[in-house]
C-alpha positions in Angstrom: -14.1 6.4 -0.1 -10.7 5.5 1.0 -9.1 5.2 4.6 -7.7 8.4 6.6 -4.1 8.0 7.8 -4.5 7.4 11.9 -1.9 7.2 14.4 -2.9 3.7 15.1 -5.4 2.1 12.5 -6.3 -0.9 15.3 -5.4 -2.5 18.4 -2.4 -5.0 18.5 0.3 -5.3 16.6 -0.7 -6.3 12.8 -4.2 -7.1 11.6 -5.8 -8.8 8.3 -7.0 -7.3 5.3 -7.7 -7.9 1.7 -6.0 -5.1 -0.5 -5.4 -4.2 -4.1 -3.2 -1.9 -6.3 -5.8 0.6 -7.8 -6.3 -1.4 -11.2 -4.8 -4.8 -9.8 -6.5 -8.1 -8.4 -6.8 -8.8 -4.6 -4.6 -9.9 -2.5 -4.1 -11.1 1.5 -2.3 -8.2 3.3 -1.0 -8.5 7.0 -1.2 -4.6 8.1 -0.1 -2.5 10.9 -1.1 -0.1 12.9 0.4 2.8 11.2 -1.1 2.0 8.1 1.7 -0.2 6.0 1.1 -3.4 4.5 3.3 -6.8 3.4 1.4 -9.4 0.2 1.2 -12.4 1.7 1.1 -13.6 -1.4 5.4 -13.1 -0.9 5.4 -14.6 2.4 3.6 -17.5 1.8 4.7 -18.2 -1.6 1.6 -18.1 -3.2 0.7 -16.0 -5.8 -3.1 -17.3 -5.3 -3.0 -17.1 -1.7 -6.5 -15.0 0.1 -7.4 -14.1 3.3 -9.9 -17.1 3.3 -6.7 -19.3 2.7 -4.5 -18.0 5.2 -7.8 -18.1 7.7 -8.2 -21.9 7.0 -4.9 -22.4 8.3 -5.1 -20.0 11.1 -3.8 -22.3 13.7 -0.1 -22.1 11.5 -0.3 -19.3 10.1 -0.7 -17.4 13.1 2.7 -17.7 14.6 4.1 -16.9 11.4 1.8 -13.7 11.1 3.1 -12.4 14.1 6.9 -12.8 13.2 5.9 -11.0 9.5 4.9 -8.1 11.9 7.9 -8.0 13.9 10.2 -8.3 11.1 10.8 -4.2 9.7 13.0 -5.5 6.7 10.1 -6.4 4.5 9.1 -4.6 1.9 5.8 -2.5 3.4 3.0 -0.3 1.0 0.7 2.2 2.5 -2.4 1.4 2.5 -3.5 5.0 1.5 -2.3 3.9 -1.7 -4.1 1.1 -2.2 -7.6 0.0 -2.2 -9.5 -1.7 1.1 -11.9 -4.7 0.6 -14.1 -6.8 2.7 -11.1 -8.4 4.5 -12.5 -12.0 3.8 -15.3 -13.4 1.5 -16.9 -15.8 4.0 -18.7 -19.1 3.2 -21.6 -18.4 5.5 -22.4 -15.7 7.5 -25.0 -16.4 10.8 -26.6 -13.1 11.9 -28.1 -12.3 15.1 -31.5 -10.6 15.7 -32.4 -8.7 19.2 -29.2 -9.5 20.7 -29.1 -5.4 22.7 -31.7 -5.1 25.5 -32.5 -1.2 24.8 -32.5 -1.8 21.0 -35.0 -4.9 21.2 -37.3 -2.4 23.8 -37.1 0.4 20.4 -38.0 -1.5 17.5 -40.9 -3.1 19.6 -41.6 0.7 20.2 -41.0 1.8 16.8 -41.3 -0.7 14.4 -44.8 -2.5 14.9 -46.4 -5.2 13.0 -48.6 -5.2 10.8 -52.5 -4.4 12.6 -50.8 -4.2 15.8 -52.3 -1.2 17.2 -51.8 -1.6 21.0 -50.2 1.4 23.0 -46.5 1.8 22.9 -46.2 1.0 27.1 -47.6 -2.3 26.2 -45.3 -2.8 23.6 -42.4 -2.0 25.6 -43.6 -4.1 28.4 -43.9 -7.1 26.2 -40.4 -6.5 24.9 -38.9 -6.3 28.1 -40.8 -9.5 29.0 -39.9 -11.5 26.1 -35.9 -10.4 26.8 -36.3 -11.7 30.2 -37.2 -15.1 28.7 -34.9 -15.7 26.3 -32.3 -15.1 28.7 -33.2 -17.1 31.3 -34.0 -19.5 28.7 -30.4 -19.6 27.2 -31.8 -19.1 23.4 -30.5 -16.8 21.0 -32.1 -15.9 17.6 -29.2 -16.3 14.8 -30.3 -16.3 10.9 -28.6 -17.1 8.0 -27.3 -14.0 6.0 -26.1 -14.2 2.3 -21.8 -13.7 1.3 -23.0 -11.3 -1.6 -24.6 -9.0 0.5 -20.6 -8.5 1.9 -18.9 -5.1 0.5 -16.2 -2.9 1.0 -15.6 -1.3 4.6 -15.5 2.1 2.3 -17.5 1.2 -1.1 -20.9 3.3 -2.0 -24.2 1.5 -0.1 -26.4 1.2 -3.3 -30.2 2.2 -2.1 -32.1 -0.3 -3.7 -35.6 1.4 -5.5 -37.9 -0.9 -3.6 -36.4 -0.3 -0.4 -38.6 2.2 1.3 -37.2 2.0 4.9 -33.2 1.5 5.0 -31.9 1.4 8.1 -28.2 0.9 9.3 -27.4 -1.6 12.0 -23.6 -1.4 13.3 -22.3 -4.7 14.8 -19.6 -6.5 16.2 -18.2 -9.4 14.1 -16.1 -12.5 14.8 -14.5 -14.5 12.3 -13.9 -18.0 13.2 -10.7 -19.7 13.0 -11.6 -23.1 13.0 -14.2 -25.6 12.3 -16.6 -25.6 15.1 -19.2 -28.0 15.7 -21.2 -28.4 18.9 -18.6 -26.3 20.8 -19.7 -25.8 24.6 -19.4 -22.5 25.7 -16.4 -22.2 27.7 -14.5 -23.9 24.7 -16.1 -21.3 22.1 -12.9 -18.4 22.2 -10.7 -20.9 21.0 -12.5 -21.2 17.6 -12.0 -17.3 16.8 -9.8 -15.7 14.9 -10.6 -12.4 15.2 -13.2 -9.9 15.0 -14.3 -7.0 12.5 -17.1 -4.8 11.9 -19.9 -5.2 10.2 -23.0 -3.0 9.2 -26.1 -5.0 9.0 -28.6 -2.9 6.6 -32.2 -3.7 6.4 -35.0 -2.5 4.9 -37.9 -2.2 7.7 -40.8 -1.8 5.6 -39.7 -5.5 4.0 -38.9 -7.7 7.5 -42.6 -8.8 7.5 -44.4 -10.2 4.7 -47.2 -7.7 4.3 -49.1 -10.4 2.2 -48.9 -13.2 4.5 -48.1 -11.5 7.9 -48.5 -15.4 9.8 -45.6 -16.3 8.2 -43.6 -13.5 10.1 -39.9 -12.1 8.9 -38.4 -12.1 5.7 -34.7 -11.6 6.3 -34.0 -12.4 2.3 -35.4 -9.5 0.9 -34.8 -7.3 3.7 -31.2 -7.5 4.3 -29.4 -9.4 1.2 -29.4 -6.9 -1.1 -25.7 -6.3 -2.9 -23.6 -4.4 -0.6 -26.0 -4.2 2.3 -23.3 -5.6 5.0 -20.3 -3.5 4.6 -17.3 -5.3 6.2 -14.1 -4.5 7.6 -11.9 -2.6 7.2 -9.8 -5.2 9.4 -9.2 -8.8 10.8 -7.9 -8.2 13.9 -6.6 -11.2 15.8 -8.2 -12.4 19.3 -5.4 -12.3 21.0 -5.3 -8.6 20.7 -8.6 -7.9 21.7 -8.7 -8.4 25.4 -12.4 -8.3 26.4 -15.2 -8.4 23.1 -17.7 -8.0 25.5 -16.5 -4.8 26.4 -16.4 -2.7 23.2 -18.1 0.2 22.3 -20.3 0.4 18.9 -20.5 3.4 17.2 -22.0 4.8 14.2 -22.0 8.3 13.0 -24.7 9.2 10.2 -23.4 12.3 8.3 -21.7 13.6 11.8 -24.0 12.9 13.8 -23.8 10.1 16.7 -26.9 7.7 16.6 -25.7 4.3 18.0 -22.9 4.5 21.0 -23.9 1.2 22.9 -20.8 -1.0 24.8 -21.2 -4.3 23.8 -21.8 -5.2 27.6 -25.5 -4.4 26.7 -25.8 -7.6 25.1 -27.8 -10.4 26.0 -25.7 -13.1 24.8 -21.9 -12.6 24.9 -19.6 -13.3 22.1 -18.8 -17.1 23.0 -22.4 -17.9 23.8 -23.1 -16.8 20.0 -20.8 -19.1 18.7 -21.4 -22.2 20.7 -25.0 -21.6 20.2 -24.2 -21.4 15.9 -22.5 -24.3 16.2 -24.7 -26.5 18.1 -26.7 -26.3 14.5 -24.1 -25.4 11.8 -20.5 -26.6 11.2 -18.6 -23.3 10.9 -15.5 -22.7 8.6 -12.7 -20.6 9.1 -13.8 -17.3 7.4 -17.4 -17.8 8.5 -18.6 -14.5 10.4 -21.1 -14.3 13.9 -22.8 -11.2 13.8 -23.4 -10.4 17.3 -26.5 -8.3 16.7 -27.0 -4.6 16.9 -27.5 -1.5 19.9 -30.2 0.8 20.0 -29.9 3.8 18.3 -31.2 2.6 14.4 -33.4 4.4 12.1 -36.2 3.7 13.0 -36.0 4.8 16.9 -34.7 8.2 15.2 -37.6 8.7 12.4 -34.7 8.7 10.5 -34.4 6.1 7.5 -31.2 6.3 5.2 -31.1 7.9 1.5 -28.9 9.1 -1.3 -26.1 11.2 0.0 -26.0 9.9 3.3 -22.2 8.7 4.6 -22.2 6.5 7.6 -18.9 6.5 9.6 -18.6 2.6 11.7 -16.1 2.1 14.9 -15.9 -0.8 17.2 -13.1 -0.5 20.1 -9.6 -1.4 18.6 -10.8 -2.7 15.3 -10.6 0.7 13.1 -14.0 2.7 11.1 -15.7 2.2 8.3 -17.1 5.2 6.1 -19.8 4.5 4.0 -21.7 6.7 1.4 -25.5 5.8 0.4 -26.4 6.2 -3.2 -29.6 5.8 -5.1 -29.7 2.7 -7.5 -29.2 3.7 -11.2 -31.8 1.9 -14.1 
């Protein structure tokens, strides 16, 4: 699938992507909001230059990004005639579990362990419990996710056989700018980039081990499957994002609105996430914090994905995604 032409593709005045001419190799892009792109490759003078590169040097490059922008001599392509990629191929990617109030309160509803039989109001009550706790508690629950799980913001979802319960999960992403280790809070904006969208798919039926249910969730085998976090389309820059904790997350499955949630439902804001990742972890510029997804999955819908599905992703300011489902192929 391939981008629509859009008044303005994205908040601000450029953002980041990773491009390519329909039979040539990838390249950095700076993009604007009408849809035309400059190689970086030509501005930087380097013909091996990718958005990973131009992200490790973020704190320079910046300033130079924005006067690439400005300047409307350069030679500009649109980017209906090229293809869109994942706009960075991160080192690591940290993913964040029940990070919405309503959607923690659903999956306890709709998505029960295995031999819990209790009665959904107890569920729910014990979900809204174990919220309150975490929160006064300060503790977020962020997981390691795998870089070849990353595709294309409009590349075919490929339904693996085994997967008997895919499920889309729209979230907001940052990418960091900087190395970040043990960041305090208040300091934790000054590490981002920018932010993007991601789609977090899982298979249900494989986050806990059936055989050994005491050893609880298996996040390998339920959400690292090739192409199960669809990224993108865009970087776009902090600085033109005024207030990540105010966006809204939507995601469209054939038509059809099933997540609409601002990000002000969730329990840990955007800087918390990071600081909180990089009281652990050292994270690189290109790494991404997924901030966890709203209610509105699968699952709380009776409504798992399969073949011919096409999901359509937007996050305030940073652009859609439209991704088709297709069965695996022998």
């Amino acid at each position: 699938m391939k981008p629509e032409p859009a008044s303005a593709l994205f908040a601000g005045p450029f953002a980041l992507a990773t491009l390519s001419a329909p039979d040539g190799p990838e390249f950095p892009a700076l993009v604007t909001p009408d849809g035309r792109a400059v190689d970086l490759r030509d501005v930087f003078g380097d013909d091996r230059l990718t958005t990973l590169d131009v992200l490790d040097r973020w704190e320079t490059a910046l300033p130079r990004l924005r006067a690439v922008a400005a300047d409307t001599g350069l030679a500009r392509t649109a980017v209906t005639e090229l293809r869109v990629h994942a706009p960075v191929a991160p080192r690591q990617v940290f993913q964040s579990g029940a990070n919405y109030r309503r959607h923690v309160i659903e999956l306890h509803v709709a998505h029960r362990a295995p031999g819990d039989d209790r009665p959904e109001s107890e569920r729910r009550a014990e979900a809204a419990e174990i919220m309150d706790r975490r929160a006064a508690e300060d503790l977020p629950y962020v997981f390691i996710g795998l870089p070849t799980s990353i595709a294309g913001p409009y590349d075919d979802v490929v339904l693996p056989a085994w997967a008997e319960q895919p499920d889309w999960e729209l979230e907001l992403a940052v990418v960091i700018g900087r190395p970040a280790h043990r960041v305090p809070v208040a300091e934790a904006p000054e590490y981002i980039a920018g932010y993007t969208i991601a789609n977090d798919l899982t298979d249900r039926a494989a986050v806990f081990r059936r055989d050994m249910p005491q050893i609880g969730t298996d996040w390998l085998r339920s959400k690292n499957a090739p192409g199960f976090t669809p990224l993108g389309p865009w970087i776009v820059p902090a600085e033109s994002i005024a207030n990540p904790d105010d966006l809204r997350v939507t995601l469209k499955l054939n038509g059809e609105t099933m997540q609409d949630e601002s990000t002000q439902d969730m329990i840990f804001k955007v800087a918390r996430m990071v600081s909180y990742a990089s009281q652990t972890a050292r994270l690189l510029p290109g790494d991404l914090v997924l901030t966890g997804s709203p209610a509105g999955n699968g699952m709380r819908w009776g409504r798992l994905l399969r073949a011919g599905d096409v999901m359509e992703g937007t996050v305030t300011g940073l652009g859609v995604q439209r991704t088709r489902c297709v069965a695996e192929t022998s």
